[in-house]
C-alpha positions in Angstrom: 0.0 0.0 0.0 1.1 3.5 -1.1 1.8 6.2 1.4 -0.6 8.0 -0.2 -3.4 5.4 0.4 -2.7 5.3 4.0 -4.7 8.0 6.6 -3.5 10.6 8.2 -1.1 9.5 10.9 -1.8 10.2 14.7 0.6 11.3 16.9 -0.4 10.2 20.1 2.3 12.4 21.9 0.3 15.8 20.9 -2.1 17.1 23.0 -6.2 16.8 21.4 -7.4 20.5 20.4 -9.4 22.1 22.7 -13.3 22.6 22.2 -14.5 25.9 22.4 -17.4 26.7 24.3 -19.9 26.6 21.8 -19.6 22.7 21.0 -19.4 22.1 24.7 -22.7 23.7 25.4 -23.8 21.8 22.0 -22.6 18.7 23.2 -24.2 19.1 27.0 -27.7 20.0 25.1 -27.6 16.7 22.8 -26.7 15.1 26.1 -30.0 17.2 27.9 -32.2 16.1 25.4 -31.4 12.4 25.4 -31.7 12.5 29.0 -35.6 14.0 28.2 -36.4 11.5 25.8 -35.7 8.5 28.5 -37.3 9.9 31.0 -40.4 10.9 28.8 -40.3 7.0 27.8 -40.2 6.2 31.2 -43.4 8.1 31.8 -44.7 6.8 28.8 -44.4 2.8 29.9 -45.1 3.8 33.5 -48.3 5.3 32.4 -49.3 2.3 30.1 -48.8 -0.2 32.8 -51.0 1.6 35.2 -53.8 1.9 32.2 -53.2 -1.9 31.7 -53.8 -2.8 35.4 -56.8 -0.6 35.6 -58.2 -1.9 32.7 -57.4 -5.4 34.0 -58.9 -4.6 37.1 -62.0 -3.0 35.6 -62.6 -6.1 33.8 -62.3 -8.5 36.9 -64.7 -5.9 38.7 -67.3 -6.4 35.8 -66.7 -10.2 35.7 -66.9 -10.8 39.4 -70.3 -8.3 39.5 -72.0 -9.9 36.3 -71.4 -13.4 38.2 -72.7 -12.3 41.5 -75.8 -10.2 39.5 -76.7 -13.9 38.1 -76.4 -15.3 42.0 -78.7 -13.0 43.4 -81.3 -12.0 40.7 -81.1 -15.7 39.4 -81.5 -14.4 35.8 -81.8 -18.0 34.7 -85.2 -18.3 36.6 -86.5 -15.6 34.3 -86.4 -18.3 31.2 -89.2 -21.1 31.6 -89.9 -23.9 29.3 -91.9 -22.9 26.5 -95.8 -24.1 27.9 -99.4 -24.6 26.7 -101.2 -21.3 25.9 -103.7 -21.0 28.5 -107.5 -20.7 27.4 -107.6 -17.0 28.8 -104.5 -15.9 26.6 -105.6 -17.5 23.4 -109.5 -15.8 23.5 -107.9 -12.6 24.4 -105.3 -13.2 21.0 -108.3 -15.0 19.2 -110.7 -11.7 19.9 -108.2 -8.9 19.7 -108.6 -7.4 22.8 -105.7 -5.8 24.7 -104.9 -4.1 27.7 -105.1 -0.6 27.4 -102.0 1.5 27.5 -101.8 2.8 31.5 -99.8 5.3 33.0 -96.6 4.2 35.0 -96.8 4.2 38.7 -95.1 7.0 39.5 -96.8 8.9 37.2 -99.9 8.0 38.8 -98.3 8.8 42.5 -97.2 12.4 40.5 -100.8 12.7 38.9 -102.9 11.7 42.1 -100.4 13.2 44.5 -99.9 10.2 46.2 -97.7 10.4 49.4 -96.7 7.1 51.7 -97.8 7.5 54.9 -95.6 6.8 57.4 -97.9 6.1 60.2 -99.3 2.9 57.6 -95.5 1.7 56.7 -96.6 2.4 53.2 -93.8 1.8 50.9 -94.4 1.8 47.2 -92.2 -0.2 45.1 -92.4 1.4 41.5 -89.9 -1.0 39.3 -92.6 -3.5 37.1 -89.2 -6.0 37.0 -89.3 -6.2 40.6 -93.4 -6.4 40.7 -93.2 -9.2 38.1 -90.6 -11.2 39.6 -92.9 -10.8 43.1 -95.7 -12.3 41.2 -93.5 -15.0 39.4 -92.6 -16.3 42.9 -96.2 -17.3 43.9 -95.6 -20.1 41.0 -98.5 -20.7 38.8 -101.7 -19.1 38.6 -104.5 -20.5 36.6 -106.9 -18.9 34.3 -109.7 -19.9 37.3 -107.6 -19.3 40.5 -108.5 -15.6 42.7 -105.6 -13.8 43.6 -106.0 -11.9 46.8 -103.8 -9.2 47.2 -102.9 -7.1 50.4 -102.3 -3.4 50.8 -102.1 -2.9 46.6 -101.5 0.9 47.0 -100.9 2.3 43.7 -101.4 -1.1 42.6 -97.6 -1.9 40.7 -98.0 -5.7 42.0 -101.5 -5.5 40.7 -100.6 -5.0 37.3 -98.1 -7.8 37.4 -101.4 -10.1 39.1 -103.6 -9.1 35.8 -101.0 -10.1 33.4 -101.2 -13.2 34.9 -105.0 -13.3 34.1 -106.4 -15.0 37.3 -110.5 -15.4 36.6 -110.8 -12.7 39.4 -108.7 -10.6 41.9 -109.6 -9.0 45.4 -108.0 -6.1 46.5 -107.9 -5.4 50.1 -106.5 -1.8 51.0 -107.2 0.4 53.9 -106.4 3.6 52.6 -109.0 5.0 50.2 -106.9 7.4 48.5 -105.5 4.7 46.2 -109.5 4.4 45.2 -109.1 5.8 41.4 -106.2 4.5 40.6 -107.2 0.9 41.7 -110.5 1.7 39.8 -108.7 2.4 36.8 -107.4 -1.4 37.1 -110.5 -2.3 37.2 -111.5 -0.9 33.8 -108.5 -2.1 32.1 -109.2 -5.5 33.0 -113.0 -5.7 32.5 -112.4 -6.1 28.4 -110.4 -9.4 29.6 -113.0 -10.7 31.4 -111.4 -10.1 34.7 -113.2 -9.7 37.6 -111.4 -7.3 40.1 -113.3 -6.4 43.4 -111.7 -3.5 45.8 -112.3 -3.7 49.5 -111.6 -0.2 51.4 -110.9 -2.5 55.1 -108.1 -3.9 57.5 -107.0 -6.7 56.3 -106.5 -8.0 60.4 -110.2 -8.0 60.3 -110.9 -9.2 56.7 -113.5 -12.1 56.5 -111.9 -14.4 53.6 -114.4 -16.8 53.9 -116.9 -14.5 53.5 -115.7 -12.9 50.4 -114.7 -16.3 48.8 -117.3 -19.0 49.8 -116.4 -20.9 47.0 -113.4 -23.8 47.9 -113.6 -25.2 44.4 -111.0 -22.3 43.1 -107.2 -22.4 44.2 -106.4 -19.1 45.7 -103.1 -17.2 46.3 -102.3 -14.7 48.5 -99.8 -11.9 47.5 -98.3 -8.6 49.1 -96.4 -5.9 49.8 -97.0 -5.8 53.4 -96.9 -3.1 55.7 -94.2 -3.7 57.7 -96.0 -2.5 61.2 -98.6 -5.6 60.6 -96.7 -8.5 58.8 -95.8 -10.2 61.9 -98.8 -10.1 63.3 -100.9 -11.1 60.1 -98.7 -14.2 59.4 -99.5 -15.4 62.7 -103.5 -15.3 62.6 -103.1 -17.0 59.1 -101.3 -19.8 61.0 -103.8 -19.8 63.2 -106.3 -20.0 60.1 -104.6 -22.9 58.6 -104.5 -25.1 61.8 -108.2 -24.9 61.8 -108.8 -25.1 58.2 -110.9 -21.9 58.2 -110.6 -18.6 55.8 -108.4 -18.5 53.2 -106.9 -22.2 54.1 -110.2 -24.5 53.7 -108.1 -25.8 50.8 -104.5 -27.0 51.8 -102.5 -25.4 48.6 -103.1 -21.8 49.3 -100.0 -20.4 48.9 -98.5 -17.2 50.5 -96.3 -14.9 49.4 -95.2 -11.6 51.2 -93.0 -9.0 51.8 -91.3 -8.2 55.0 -88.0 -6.9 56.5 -84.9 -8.7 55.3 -84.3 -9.8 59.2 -88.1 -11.1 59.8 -87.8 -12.9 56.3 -84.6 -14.7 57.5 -86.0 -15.4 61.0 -89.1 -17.1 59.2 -87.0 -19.6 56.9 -84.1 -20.2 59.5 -83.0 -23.3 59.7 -82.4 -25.0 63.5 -79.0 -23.9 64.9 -79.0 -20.5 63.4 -79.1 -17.7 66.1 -81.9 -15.8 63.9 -84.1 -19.0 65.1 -87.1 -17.5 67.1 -90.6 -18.1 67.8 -91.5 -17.5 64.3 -89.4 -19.6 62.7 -90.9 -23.0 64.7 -94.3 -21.5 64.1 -94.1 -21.4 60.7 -92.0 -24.7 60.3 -95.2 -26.5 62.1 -97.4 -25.5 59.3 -95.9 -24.6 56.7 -92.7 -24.6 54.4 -91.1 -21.0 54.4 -88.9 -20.7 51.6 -86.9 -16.9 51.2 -87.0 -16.4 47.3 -84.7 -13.2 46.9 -84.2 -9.7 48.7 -85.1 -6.4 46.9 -83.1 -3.7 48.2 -84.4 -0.7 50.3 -83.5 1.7 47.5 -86.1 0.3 45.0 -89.0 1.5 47.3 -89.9 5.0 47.6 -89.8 6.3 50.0 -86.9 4.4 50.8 -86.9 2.3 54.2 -83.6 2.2 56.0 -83.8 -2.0 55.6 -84.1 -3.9 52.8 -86.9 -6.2 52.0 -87.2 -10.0 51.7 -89.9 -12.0 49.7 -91.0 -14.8 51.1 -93.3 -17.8 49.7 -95.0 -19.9 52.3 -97.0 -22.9 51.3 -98.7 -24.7 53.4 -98.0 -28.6 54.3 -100.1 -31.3 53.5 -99.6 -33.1 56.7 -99.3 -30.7 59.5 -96.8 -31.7 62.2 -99.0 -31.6 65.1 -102.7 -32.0 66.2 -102.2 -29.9 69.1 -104.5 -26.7 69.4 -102.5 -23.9 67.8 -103.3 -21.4 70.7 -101.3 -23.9 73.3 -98.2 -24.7 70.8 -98.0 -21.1 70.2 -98.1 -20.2 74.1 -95.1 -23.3 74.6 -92.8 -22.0 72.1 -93.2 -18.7 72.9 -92.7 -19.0 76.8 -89.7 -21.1 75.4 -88.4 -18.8 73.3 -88.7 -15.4 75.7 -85.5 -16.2 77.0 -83.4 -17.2 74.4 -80.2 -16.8 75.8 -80.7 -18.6 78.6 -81.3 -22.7 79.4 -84.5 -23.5 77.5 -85.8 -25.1 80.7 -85.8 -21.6 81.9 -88.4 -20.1 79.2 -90.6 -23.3 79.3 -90.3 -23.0 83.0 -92.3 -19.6 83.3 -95.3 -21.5 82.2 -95.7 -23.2 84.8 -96.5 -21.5 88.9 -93.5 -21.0 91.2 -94.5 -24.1 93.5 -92.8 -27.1 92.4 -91.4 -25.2 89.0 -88.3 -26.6 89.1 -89.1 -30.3 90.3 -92.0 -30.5 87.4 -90.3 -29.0 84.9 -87.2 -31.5 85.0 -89.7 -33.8 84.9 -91.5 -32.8 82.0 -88.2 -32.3 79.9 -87.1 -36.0 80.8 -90.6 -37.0 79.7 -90.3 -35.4 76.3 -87.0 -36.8 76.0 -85.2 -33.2 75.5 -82.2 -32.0 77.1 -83.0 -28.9 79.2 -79.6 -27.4 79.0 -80.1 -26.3 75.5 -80.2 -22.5 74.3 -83.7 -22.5 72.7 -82.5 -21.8 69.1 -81.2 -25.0 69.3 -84.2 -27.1 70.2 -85.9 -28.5 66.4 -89.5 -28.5 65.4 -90.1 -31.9 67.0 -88.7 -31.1 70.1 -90.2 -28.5 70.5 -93.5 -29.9 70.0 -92.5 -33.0 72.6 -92.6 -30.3 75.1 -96.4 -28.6 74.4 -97.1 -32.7 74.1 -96.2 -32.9 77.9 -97.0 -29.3 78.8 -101.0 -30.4 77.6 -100.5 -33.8 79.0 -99.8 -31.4 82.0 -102.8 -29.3 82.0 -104.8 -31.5 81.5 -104.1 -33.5 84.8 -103.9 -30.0 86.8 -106.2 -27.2 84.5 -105.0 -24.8 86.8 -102.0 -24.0 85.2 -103.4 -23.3 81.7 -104.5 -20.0 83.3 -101.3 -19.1 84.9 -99.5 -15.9 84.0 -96.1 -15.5 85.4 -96.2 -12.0 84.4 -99.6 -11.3 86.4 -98.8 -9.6 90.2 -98.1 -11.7 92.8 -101.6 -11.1 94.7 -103.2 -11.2 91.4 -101.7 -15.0 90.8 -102.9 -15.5 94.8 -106.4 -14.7 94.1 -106.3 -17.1 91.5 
């Protein structure tokens, strides 16, 4: 190779040129903006991770929502198997004749100024998917069966009751400013052959078998209940159905109710639960409670501060005890009055202080139940063991049916 093909030779012994300032501030400014552009990148995959674990979370949030919406509205009970057109829906297709177009609830509330009164627990639940699924939950309802429905109001279950088409529905409400718009029911429904009778009375004092002689039709009972009265009115239609009388001369009328979320789970609890009570053995005796789903206080306007439980209860075919209701109801509620404590010391309170103790060991070992239980904790048939001895009781000494350990001393003396 040609010296002249070579490069420029280096000496290495000379000393580099100096840069002025101008590249050096060049050079620091390249340097200033690379350090920028990493740090922007930075940001940038800082900020894209955070977008990618929101969105990840957002995604689990709608997953894990959508799968506990389907647990507690069971969607998948909205879809039946396709059934046989009943006789009332094909003459109203064969003839033409539809339901006239109504206004919505709250526009009747708004039109009829319509205020809940507090001093009758009036609630009114305005959402028709709520009202329908109410309605679904008293199972099937014939084109001959009667509805009765309690405490209708503004009447949003009672439109989900006519679309069932029941051959005739009774409305029982107390308050007679809901008179035109249950009226206007009425009309709608007459062009269905629909017969819908409103009674302006209490329903505690409603004669059933008065309005509805008849036994050959099934009939249901549905409603939002007034929370003030749905303890109360559950227990005079056990009382109904352990005498065969009113609305229970049949054994499948069903019931199906509203009532506070805690009341509904005290009526279905299961033994060993502490929301056991009273109610839950009475209506275990005679019936089969079953809690179908809970509608939240906010639906309801105006909104209660608890939510709501709906609860079917049908009746059994074999009742689990012969006793008079009256004396099973005073046993397990003397048992149940002091639920804390030993149930022998409840039980014990219906019986007078001479000899308590004595006669009620006795009685426990007779009925074969362990006295040292909390009450929750007794079943149905133990329960029932004990009014079997407790009558077995009275019977040999009538005395004691009268005694009332809550009466004054002297009072009990006199006696």
């Amino acid at each position: 190779m040609s010296a002249s093909e070579q490069g420029p030779k280096i000496k290495y012994g000379e000393t580099a040129p100096k840069l002025d300032k101008a590249q050096l501030q060049f050079m620091k400014l390249i340097e200033q903006q690379n350090l920028d552009r990493v740090q922007k990148l930075k940001r940038t995959r800082r900020n894209n991770l955070l977008t990618a674990g929101a969105l990840g979370v957002s995604v689990l949030a709608i997953y894990g929502y959508s799968i506990f919406s389907v647990q507690q509205e069971k969607f998948l009970d909205d879809f039946d198997e396709p059934k046989k057109m009943s006789q009332a829906t094909a003459r109203i297709l064969s003839s033409g004749v539809r339901l006239p177009p109504l206004p919505t609830i709250r526009d009747l509330v708004k039109l009829y100024k319509l205020q809940a009164m507090k001093q009758l627990s009036q609630n009114f639940l305005m959402d028709e998917r709520l009202t329908d699924k109410i309605v679904k939950s008293a199972g099937r309802i014939d084109p001959r069966d009667i509805v009765l429905e309690v405490g209708p109001g503004p009447g949003g279950i009672t439109r989900s009751i006519l679309r069932r088409q029941p051959q005739r529905l009774i409305l029982v409400e107390k308050d007679a400013r809901f008179t035109e718009t249950l009226q206007l029911l009425r009309e709608c429904a007459s062009p269905l052959q629909m017969q819908v009778d409103i009674y302006h009375e209490d329903i505690l004092r409603f004669n059933i078998e008065k309005h509805v002689p008849d036994t050959a039709q099934r009939l249901h009972l549905i409603g939002n209940l007034p929370f003030s009265i749905s303890t109360r009115l559950l227990i005079n239609w056990y009382e109904d159905l352990a005498a065969r009388r009113g609305a229970f001369r049949r054994n499948d009328t069903c019931m199906t109710l509203t009532f506070q979320k805690e009341v509904a789970e005290r009526i279905c609890a299961q033994l060993g639960s502490e929301q056991r009570c009273r109610l839950s053995v009475m209506s275990q005796i005679w019936t089969q409670p079953l809690l179908k789903f809970i509608i939240p206080g906010k639906a309801f306007v105006p909104k209660p501060q608890v939510d709501v439980g709906v609860v079917k209860v049908m009746p059994l075919k074999q009742p689990k005890t012969q006793l008079p209701f009256a004396l099973v109801e005073r046993v397990v509620r003397h048992i149940f009055s002091m639920r804390q404590k030993y149930c022998r010391r409840g039980f014990g309170t219906l019986l007078p202080p001479d000899g308590r103790e004595e006669i009620t060991h006795n009685l426990f070992q007779l009925a074969d139940v362990q006295d040292t239980l909390r009450p929750f904790e007794l079943s149905v048939a133990e329960c029932l063991r004990l009014a079997d001895v407790y009558a077995e009781h009275v019977a040999a000494h009538p005395e004691v049916a009268c005694y009332d350990y809550r009466a004054p001393r002297q009072e009990r003396n006199q006696d």
